[in-house]
C-alpha positions as CSV (number, residue, x, y, z in Angstrom):
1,X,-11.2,-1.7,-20.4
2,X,-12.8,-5.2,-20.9
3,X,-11.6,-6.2,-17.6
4,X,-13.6,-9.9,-16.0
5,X,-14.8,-9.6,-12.7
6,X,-11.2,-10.9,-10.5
7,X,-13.6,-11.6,-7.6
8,X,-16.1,-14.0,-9.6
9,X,-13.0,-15.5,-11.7
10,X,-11.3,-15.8,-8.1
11,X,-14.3,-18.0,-6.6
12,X,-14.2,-20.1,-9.8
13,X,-11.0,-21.0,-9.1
14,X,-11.3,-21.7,-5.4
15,X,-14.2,-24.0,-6.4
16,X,-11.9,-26.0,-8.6
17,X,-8.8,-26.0,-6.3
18,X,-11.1,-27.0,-2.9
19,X,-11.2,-30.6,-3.9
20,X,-7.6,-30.9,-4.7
21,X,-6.2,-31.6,-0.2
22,X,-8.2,-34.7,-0.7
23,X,-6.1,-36.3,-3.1
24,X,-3.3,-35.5,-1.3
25,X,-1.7,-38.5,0.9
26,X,-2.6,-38.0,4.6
27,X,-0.8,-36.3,7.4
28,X,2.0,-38.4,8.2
29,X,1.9,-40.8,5.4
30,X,4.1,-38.5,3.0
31,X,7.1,-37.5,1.3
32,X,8.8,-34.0,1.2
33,X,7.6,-33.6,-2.1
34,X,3.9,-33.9,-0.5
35,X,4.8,-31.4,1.8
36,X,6.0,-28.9,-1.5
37,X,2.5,-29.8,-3.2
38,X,0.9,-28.5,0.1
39,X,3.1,-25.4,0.6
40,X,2.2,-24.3,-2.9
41,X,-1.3,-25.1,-2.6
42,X,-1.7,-23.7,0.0
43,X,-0.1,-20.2,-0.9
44,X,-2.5,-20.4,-3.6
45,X,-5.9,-20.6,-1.1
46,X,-4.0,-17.5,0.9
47,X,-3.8,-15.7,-2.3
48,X,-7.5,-16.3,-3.6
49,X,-8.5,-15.8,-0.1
50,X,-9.3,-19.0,1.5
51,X,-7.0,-19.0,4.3
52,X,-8.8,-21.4,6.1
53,X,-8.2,-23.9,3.7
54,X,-4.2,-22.4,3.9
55,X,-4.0,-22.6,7.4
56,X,-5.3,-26.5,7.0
57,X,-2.5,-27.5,4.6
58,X,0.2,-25.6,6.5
59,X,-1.1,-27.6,10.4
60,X,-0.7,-31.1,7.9
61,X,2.8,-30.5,6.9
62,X,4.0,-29.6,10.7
63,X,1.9,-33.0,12.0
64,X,4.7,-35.0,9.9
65,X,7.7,-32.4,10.6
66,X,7.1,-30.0,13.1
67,X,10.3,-28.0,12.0
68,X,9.3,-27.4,8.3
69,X,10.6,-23.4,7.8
70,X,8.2,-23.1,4.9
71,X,5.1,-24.1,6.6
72,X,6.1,-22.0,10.3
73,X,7.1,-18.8,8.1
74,X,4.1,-19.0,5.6
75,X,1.8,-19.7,8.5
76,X,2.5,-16.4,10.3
77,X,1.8,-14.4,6.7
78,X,-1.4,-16.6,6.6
79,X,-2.1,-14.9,9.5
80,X,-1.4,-11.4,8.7
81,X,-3.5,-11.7,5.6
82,X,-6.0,-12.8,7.9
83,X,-5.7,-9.4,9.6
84,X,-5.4,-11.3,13.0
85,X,-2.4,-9.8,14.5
86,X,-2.5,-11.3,18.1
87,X,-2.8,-14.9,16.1
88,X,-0.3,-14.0,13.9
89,X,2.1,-12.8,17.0
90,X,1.2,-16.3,18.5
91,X,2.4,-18.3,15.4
92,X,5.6,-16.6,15.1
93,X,6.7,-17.1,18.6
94,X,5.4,-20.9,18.2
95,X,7.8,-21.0,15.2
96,X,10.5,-19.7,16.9
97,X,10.1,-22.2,19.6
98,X,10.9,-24.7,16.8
99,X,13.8,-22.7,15.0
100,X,14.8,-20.4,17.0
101,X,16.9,-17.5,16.5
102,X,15.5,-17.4,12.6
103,X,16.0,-14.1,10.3
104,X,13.0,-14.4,8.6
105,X,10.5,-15.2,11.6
106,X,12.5,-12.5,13.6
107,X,11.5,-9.7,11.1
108,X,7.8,-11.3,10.5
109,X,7.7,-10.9,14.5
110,X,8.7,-7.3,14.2
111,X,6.2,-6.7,11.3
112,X,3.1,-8.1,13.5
113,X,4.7,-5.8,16.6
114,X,4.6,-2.8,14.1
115,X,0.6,-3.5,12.9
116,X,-0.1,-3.9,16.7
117,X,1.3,-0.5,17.1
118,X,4.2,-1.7,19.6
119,X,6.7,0.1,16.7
120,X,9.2,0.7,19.5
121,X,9.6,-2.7,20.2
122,X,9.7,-3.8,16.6
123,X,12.1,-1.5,15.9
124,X,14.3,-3.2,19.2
125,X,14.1,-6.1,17.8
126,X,15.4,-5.3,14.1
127,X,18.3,-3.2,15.8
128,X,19.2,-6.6,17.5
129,X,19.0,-8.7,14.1
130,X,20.8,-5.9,12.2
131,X,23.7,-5.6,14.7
132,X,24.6,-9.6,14.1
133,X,23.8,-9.1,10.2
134,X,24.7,-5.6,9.7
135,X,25.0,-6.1,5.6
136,X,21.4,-7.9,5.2
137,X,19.4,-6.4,3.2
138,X,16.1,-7.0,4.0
139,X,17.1,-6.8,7.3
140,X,17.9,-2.7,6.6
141,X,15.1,-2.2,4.9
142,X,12.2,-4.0,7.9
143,X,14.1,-1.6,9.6
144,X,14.0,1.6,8.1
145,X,10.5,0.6,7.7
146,X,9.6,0.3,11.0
147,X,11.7,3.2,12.0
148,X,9.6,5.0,9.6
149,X,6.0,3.6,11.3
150,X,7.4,4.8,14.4
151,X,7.8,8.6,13.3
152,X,11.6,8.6,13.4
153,X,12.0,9.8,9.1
154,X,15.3,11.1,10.0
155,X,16.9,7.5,11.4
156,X,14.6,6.3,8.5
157,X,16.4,7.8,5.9
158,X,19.5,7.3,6.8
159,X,18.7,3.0,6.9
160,X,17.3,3.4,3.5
161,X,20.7,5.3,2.9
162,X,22.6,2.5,3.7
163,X,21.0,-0.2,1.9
164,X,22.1,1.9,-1.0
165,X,25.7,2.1,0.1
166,X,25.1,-1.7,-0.6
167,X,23.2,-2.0,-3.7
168,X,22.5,1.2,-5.4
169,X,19.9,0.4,-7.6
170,X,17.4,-1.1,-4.9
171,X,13.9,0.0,-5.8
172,X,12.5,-0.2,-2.4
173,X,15.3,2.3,-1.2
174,X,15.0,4.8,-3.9
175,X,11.3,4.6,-3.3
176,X,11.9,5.0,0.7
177,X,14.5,7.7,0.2
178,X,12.0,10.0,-1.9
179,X,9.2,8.9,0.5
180,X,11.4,10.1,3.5
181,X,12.1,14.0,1.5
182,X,7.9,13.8,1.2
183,X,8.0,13.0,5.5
184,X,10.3,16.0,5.7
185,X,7.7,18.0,3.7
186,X,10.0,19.2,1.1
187,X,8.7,17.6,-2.4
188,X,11.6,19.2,-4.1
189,X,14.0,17.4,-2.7
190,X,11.9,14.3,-3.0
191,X,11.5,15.1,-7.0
192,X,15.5,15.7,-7.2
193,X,15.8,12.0,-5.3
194,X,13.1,10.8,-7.8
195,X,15.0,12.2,-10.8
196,X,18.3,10.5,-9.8
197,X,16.7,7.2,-9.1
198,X,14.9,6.9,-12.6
199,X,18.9,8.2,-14.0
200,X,19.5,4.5,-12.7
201,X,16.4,2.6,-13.6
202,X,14.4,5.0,-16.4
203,X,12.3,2.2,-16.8
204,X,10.9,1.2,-13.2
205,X,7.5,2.4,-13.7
206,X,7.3,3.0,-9.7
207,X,9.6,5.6,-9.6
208,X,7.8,7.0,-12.9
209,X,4.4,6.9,-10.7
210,X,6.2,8.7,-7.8
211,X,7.4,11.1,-10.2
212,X,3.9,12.2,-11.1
213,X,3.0,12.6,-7.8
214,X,5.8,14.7,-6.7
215,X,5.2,16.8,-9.9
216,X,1.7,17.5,-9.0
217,X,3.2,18.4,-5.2
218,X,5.6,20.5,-6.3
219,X,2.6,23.0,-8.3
220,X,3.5,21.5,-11.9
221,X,0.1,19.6,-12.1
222,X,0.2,20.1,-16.0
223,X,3.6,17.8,-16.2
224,X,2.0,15.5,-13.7
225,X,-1.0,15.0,-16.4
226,X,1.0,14.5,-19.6
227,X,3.1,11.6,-17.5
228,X,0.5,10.4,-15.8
229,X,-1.6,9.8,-19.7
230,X,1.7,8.1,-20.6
231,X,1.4,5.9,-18.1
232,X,-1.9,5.1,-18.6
233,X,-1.8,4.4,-22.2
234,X,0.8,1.9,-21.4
235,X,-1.3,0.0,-19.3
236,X,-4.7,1.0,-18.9
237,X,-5.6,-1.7,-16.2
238,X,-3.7,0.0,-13.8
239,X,-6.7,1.4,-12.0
240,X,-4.7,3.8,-9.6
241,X,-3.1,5.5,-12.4
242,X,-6.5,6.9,-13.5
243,X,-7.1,7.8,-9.7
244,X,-3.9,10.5,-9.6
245,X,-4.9,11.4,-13.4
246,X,-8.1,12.5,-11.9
247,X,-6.6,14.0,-9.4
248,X,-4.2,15.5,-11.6
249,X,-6.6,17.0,-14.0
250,X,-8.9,18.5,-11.1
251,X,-5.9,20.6,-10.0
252,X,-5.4,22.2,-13.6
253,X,-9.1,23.1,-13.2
254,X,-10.2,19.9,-16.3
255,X,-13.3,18.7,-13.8
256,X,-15.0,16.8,-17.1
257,X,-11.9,15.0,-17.8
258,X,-11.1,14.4,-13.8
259,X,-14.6,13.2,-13.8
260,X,-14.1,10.4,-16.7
261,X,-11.5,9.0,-14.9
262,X,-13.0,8.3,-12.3
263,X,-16.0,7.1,-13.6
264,X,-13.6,4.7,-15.8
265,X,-12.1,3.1,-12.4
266,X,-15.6,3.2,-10.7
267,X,-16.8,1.1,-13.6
268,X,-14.6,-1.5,-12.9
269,X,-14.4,-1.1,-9.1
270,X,-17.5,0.3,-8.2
271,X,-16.4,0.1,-4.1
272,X,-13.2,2.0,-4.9
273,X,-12.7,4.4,-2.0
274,X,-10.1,6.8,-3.6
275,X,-12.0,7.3,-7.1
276,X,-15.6,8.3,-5.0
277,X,-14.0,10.6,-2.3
278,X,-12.6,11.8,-6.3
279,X,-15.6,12.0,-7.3
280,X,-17.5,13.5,-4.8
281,X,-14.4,16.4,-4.7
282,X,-14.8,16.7,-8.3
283,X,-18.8,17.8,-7.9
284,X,-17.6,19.8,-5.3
285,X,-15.4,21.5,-7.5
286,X,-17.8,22.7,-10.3
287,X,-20.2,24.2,-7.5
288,X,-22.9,20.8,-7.8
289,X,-23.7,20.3,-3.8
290,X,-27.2,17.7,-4.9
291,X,-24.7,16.0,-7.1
292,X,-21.6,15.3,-4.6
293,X,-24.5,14.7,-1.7
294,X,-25.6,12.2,-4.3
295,X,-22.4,10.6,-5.1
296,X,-22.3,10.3,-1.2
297,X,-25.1,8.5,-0.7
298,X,-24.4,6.1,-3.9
299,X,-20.6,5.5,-2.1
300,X,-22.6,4.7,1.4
301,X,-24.7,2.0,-0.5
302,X,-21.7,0.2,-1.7
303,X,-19.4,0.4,1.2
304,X,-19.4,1.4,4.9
305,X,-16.2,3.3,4.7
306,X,-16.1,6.3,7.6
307,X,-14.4,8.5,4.8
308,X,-17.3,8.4,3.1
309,X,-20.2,9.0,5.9
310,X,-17.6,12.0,6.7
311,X,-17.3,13.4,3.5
312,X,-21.3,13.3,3.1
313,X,-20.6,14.9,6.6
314,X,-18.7,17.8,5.3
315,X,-20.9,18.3,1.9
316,X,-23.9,19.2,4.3
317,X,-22.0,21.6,5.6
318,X,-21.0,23.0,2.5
319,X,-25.2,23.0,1.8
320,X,-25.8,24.9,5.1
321,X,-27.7,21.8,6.4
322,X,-25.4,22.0,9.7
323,X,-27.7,20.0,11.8
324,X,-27.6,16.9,10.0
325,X,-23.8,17.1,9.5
326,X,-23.9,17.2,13.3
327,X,-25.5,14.0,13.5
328,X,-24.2,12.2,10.6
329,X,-20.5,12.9,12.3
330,X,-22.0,12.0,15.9
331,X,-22.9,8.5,14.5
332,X,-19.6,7.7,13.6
333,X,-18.0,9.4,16.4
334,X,-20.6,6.8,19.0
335,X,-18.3,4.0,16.7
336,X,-14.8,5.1,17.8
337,X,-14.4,8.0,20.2
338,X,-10.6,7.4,20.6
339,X,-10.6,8.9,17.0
340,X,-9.1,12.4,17.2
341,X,-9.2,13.5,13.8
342,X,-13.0,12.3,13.7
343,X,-13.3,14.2,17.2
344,X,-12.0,17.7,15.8
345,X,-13.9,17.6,12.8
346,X,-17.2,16.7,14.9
347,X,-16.0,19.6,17.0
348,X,-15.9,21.9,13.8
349,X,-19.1,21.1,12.8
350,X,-21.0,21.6,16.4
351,X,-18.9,25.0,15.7
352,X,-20.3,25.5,12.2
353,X,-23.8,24.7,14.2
354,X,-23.5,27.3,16.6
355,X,-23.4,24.8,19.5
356,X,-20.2,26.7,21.0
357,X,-20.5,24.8,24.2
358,X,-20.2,21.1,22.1
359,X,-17.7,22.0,20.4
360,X,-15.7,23.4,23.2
361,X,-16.1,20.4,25.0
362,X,-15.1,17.9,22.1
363,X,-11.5,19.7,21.9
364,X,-11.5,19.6,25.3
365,X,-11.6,16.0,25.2
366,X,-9.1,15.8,22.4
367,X,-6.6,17.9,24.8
368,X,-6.9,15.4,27.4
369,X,-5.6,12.7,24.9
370,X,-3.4,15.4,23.6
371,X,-2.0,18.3,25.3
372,X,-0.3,19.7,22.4
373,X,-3.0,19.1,20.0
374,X,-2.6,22.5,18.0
375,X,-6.0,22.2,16.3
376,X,-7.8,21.7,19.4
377,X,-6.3,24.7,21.1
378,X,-7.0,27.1,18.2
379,X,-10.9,26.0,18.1
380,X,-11.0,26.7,21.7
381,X,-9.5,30.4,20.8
382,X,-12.0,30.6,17.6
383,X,-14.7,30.0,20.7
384,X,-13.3,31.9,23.3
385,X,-13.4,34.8,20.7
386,X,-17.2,34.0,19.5
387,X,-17.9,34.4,23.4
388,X,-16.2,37.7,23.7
389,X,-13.7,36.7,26.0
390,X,-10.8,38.0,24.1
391,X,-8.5,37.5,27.6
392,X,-9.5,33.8,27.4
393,X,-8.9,33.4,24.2
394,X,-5.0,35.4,24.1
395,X,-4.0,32.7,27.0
396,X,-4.8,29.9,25.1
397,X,-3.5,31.5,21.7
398,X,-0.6,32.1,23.5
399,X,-0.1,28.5,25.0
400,X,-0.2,27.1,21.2
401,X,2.2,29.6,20.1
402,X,4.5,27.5,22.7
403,X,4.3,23.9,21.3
404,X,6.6,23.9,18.3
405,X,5.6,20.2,17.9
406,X,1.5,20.8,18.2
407,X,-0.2,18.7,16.0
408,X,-2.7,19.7,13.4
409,X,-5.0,16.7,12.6
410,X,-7.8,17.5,10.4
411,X,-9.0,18.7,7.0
412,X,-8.0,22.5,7.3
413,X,-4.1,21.3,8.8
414,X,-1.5,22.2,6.4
């Protein structure tokens, strides 16, 4: 895998392109085909990055026609790439000042509701625009996404149902339609979907990807490893192939061979989340606690990702060095206390520690946020029991026992 560094080539090419605006005649002074030159060059800065140097080029071509659709919508996904939401919610309503009552802008608007986490109004708002377009499309499918991002699989499936009814070989509803079985928990049923799908479109390498997935979910991890090296050899610069082959071979028990993949992608990506937490799994695996503690500390150097400083987290654990798991899970807990998974897990390891009263008052916490929190009522058992209050702990066993819909955040839920 000779692969060039994308990120080096990429600020080769913005150096190049940077100059370009200048030549380009002033704001005002143009014709519409100035106004295309901008729209593409811009989408190439947003695409390399530089969306800065977008936003610039988009503001130029609204000075001259204030109504341009290309430069409102593609301002609002400069935005979003951006990652500022409450900008990008700003832009679209600016936009729809100017052209009001537009598909496109109307599901852009839903899609910044949905990443602000206000899903039910997104999800308003696409019932309106599907209601007065009940055959679009795209429509359907922001939709049945949003539905999804709100929790509601069931209304989900049946949106990505329809947009079948309409075109029954549309990728992104075969793909949601498996997705929702996996939401129901029954990877069957999502493997039967997936099987039916690639009947249609044997060559969509998507569905072939979910495929090896569902294979491996479904306790055939051997057939997920022969597909998954299929897909592989057909392009070996598909880096998150040789992620789920590592993952893959780990579950048939091949730790060497799960460990050269992921060394391959590491090689190439040497910041990629997924193939360290592999990694470090995959040292767990074979009984090396110094070597996964070491991977750890080599994925800390290269990013700051809280999966990592947690898995380092539970690996001291696993090396009965409970007191600094403590603290390294404290430290990230300080960052974002509203985090409940991160909160039961901190909880768990103050257990593992001994500090009974700690950990009784972090599920506490997560119970005030939570009421049904099932994982936070069953550590308070596993304590009440550890303090020999059996009495204590049959009331609260009792009370979980009564939330059919408690949740079970953390690493031990099923």
């Amino acid at each position: 895998m000779n692969e060039p560094n994308p990120k080096t080539a990429d600020i080769r090419l913005l150096d190049g392109l940077r100059p370009l605006p200048e030549f380009l005649p002033a704001p005002g002074a143009g014709s519409a085909r100035d106004a295309t030159i901008r729209i593409a060059l811009a989408t190439i800065f947003r695409e390399l990055g530089d969306y800065e140097a977008a936003e610039r080029l988009y503001l130029e071509i609204l000075v001259e026609e204030p109504r341009h659709q290309g430069a409102l919508r593609n301002r609002v996904w400069n935005a979003l790439r951006r990652g500022e939401m409450e900008g990008a919610l700003i832009c679209v309503d600016e936009a729809l000042e100017q052209i009001p009552g537009d598909p496109v802008l109307l599901r852009n608007r839903a899609t910044v509701l949905g990443r602000l986490g206000r899903h039910e109004e997104a999800v308003a708002q696409l019932e309106l625009l599907r209601e007065e377009s009940p055959n679009d499309i795209p429509t359907i499918m922001a939709l049945a996404h949003a539905l999804r991002a709100a929790g509601n699989h069931a209304r989900a499936d049946l949106e990505f149902a329809a947009v079948l009814a309409l075109e029954s070989d549309h990728v992104g509803a075969l793909l949601g339609r498996i997705d929702s079985a996996l939401s129901f928990e029954d990877p069957q049923e999502g493997l039967s979907r997936c099987d039916q799908a690639l009947d249609l479109l044997p060559r969509e390498t998507r569905l072939q990807e979910r495929r090896a997935i569902l294979l491996q979910r479904c306790g055939r991890p051997a057939e997920a490893v022969e597909l998954l090296r299929q897909l592989v050899a057909e392009d070996p610069n598909r880096l998150q192939r040789r992620i789920w082959l590592g993952d893959a071979l780990r579950a048939i028990g091949d730790n060497k061979a799960a460990m050269t993949a992921y060394d391959e992608v590491i090689a190439v990506q040497p910041a990629n989340r997924d193939a360290l937490l592999g990694r470090i799994d995959t040292a767990l695996a074979i009984g090396d606690v110094d070597a996964a503690l070491e991977l750890c500390d080599r994925a800390i150097s290269v990013s700051d990702d809280a999966r990592f400083h947690q898995r380092k987290a539970a690996v001291l654990q696993r090396a009965g060095r409970d007191a600094e798991s403590v603290g390294n899970l404290e430290v990230l807990h300080r960052q974002t206390p509203e985090d409940l998974p991160l909160t039961i897990e901190l909880a768990r390891a103050r257990l593992a520690s001994g500090d009974l009263d700690g950990a009784d008052d972090l599920f506490a916490r997560v119970l005030e946020a939570d009421p049904g929190h099932r994982a936070a009522l069953l550590g308070r058992v596993d304590i009440r029991e550890r303090q020999g209050d059996t009495a204590g702990a049959m009331a609260l066993l009792e009370e979980s026992l009564d939330l059919p819909n408690g949740r079970a955040d953390g690493p031990d839920a099923a």
